[in-house]
C-alpha positions in Angstrom: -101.6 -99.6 42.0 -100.8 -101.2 45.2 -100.6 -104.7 46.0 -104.2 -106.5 46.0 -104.3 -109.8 48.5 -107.5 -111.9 48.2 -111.3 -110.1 49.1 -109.5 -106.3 48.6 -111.7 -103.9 47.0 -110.1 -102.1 44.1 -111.1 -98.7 42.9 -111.4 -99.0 38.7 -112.8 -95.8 37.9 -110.3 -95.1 35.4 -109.7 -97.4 32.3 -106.4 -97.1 33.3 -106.6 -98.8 36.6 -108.6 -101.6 34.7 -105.9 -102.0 32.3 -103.5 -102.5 35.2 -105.5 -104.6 37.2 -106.0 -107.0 34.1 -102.0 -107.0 33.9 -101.7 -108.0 36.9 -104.0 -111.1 36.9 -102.5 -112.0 33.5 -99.1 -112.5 35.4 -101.1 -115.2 37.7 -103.4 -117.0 35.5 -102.5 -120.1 34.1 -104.5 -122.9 31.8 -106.9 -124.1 33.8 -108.3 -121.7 35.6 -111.2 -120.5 35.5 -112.9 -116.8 36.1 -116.0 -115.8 36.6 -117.3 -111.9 36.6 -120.2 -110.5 38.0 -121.6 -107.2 38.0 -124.2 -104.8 36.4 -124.2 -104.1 32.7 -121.7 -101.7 31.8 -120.0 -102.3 35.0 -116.5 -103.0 32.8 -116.7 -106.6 32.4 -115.9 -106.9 28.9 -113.6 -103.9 29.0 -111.5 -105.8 31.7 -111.3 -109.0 29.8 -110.4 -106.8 26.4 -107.2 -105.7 28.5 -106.5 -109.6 29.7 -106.6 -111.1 25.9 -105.0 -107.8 24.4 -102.4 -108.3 27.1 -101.7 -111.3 26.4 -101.3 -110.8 22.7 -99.0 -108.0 23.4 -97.1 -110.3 25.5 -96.4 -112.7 22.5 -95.5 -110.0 19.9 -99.3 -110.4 18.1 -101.5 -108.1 16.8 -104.2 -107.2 19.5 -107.8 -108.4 17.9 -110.9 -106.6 19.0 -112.8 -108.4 22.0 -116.0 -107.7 22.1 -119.1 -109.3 24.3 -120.2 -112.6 23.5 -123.6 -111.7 24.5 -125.3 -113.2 20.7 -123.2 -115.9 20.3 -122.4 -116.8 24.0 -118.5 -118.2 23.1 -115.7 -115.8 21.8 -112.5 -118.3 21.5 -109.0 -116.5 21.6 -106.0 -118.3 20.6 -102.6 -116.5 21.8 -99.7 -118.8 20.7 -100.3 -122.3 22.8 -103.0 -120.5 24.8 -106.9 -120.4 24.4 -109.2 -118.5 25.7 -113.0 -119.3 26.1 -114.9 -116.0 27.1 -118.4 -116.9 27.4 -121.0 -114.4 28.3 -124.2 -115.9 29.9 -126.7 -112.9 30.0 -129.2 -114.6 27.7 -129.6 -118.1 29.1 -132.7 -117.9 31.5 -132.0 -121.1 33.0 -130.1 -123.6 34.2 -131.0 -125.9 31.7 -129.5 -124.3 28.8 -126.2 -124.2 30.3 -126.1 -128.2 29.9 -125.5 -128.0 26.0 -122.6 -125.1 26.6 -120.5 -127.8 28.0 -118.6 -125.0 29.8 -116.0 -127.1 31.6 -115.6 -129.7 29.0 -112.4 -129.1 28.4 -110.9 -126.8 30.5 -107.6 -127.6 31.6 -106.7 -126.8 28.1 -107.7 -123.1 28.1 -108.7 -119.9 30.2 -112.2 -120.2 31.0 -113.4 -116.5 31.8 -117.5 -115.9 32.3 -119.4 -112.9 32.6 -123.2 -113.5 34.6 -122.6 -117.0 35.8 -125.1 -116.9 38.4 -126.6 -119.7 37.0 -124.2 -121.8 37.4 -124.7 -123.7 40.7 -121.7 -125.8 41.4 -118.3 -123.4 41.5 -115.5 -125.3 39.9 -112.3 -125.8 41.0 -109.5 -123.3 40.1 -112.3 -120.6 40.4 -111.3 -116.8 40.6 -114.4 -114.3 41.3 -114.4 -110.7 40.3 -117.1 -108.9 41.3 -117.7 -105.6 39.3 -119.8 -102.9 41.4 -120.6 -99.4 41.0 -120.6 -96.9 43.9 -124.1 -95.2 44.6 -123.9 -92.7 42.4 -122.5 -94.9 39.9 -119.4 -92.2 38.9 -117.1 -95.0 40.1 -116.6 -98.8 39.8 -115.1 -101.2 42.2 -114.1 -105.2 42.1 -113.4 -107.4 44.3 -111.6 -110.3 44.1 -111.7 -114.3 45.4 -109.7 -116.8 44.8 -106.4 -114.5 43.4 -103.4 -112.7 45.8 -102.1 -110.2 43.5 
């Protein structure tokens, strides 16, 4: 895969590519940040976050745990040796109201904050990457684009 700077367009119509694309962000992410991923359903959202926390676990020698969506319970948590992760999944909140009791930013300089569907949220925190998942027209291939990340 060839080196991705910030607003690139990445073809990810192979799982494979995801997987290497989530290596490669895993490298550059740090506590604190935070990422937010937008795109259709089915798009590979929670596929690409799968690869990120599996990664990870890999990295440290663990067994890799099955990520699935949060989409019922809204909040998976991950913990991976020091590091959390908080994988929230915002489909069902219908507005910006609910998202008041999440707390999503309460605490996170202490973990990786990554969000599918936060287009509710109004005010973009700081330490924000964006991914945004697209199909082509035909939808036989997906696309992202990143902000906020040189790869």
């Amino acid at each position: 895969m060839p080196t991705v700077i910030k607003n690139d367009i990445i073809d990810l119509s192979s799982e494979n590519k995801t997987e290497e694309l989530a290596s490669k962000i895993l490298i550059k992410l740090k506590t604190s940040d935070i990422v937010f991923l937008y795109g259709d359903m089915g798009v590979g959202k929670t596929t690409f976050v799968r690869y990120l926390v599996n990664g990870l676990q890999r990295e440290n020698k663990l067994k890799q745990t099955e990520v699935t969506s949060p989409t019922f319970n809204i909040l998976n948590e991950y913990s991976i040796r020091k590091i959390k992760i908080n994988h929230y999944d915002l489909f069902r909140l219908k507005s910006k109201d609910e998202l008041k009791n999440l707390d999503l930013f309460a605490n996170y300089k202490s973990a990786i904050t990554l969000i599918e569907w936060p287009e509710l949220i109004e005010v973009k925190p700081e330490n924000l990457i964006e991914l945004s998942f697209e199909y082509d027209e035909h939808q036989e291939k997906r696309f992202v684009q990143i902000k906020g990340l040189d790869l």
